[in-house]
N, C-alpha and C positions, 0 to 999 in steps of 0.2 A: 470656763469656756470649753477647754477638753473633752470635758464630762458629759458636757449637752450634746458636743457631738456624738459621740461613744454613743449616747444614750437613743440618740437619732440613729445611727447606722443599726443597733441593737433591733430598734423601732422595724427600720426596713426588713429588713431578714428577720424578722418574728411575721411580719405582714406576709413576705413573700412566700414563707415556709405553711404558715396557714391556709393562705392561697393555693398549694400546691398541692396538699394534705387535704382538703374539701374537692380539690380537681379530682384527683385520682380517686378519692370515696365514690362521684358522682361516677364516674368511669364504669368504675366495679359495679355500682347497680345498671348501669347500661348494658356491662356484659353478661353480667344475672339477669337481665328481662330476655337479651337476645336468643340466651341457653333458652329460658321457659318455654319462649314463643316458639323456638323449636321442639320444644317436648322433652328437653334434656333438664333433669335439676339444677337449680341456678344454682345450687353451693361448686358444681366441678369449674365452675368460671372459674373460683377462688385458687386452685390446684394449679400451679405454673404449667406445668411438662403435661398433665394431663385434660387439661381449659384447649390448650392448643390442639391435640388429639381429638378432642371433642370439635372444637370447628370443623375441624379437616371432613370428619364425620357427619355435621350438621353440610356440610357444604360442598365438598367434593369427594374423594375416598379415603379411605383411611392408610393402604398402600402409598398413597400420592403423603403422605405424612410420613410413615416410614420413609422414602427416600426421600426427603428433607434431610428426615433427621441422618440418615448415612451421608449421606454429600455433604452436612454438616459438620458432621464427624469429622470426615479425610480432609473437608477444609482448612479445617481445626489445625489435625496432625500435620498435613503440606505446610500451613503458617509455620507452626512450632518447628518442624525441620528445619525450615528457611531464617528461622533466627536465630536457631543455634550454629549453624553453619556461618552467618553473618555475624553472630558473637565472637566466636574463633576465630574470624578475618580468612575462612572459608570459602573458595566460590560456589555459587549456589548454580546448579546444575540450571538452564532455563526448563527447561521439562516440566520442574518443582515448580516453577512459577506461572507456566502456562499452565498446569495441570490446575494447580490452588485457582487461579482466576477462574475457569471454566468453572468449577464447582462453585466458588462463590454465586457466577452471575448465572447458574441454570438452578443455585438455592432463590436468588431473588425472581426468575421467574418465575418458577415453584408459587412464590407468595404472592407474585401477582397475579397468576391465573387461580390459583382459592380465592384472596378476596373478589375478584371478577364473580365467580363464581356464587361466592356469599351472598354479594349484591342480588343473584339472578333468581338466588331461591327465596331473597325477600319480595320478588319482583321488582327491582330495580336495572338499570343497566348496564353498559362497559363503563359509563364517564362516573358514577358512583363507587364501581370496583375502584379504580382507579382513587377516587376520593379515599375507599377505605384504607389503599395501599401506602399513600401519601398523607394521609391528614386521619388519619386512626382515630385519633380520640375524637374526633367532631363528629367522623361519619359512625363513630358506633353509638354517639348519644342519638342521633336520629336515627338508627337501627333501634337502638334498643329502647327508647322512651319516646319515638313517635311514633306512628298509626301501622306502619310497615307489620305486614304478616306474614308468616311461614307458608310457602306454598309447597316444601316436601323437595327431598333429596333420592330420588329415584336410583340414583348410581347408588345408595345407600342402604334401600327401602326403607327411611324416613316418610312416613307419608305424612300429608299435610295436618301442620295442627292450628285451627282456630282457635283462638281465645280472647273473650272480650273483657280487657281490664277494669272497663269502662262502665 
């Protein structure tokens, strides 16, 4: 009887893990159509650190990604201060802790006003930015595998690329 179950739970998590493993494939070619339709090669999607840069680029500026990535930084480094001072039973200055928050939440506007942005040069709207920012993998499969086109990134000189897949 042990066995059957073992062999059950084994079941689920080999479903769930194939399940998750087929999600994220289909992801990645959503984010490889979205690069295309912008005119960027769909293999930089594939690139962590550089897929990211390239939105920034496909969709607001590349400057607005640089300070991401610093405020991300000093996030980083304010966290790791703040717990090594709390590892050592330390008090932690508030400063370090107002300081880390602000960066965090002007990193998270950061992200919501690119995806807003994303949205506006597939011509879509705030309430879609919003989708990308909160629900990613869904509003990128309808960026990048429905009918949505590139209308060009001006603050980039990106100009508009048509392309019919179809």
């Amino acid at each position: 009887m042990e066995t059957y179950a073992a062999f059950g739970i084994l079941g689920v998590v080999m479903s769930a893990l194939a399940f998750w493993a087929a999600w994220y494939v289909i992801i990645l070619i959503a984010r490889w159509r979205v690069f295309d339709k912008a005119g960027i090669a769909g293999w930089k999607s594939l690139i962590p650190f550089y897929s990211d840069y390239c939105t920034y680029k496909i969709s607001w500026k590349t400057t607005a990604f640089w300070c991401l990535f610093a405020l991300t930084c000093v996030s980083g480094l304010l966290s790791g201060r703040i717990s090594t001072l709390t590892e050592n039973g330390e008090a932690v200055p508030a400063i370090l802790s107002i300081l880390s928050t602000i960066a965090g939440f002007v990193v998270a506007v950061i992200n919501l006003v690119m995806n807003i942005k994303l949205a506006q040069r597939f011509g879509h709207g705030v309430l879609f930015g919003l989708g990308l920012t909160f629900l990613t993998p869904l509003f990128t499969l309808i960026l990048g595998l429905g009918s949505s086109e590139y209308y060009g990134n001006p603050e980039e000189g990106l100009p508009p690329r048509r392309i019919s897949y179809y």
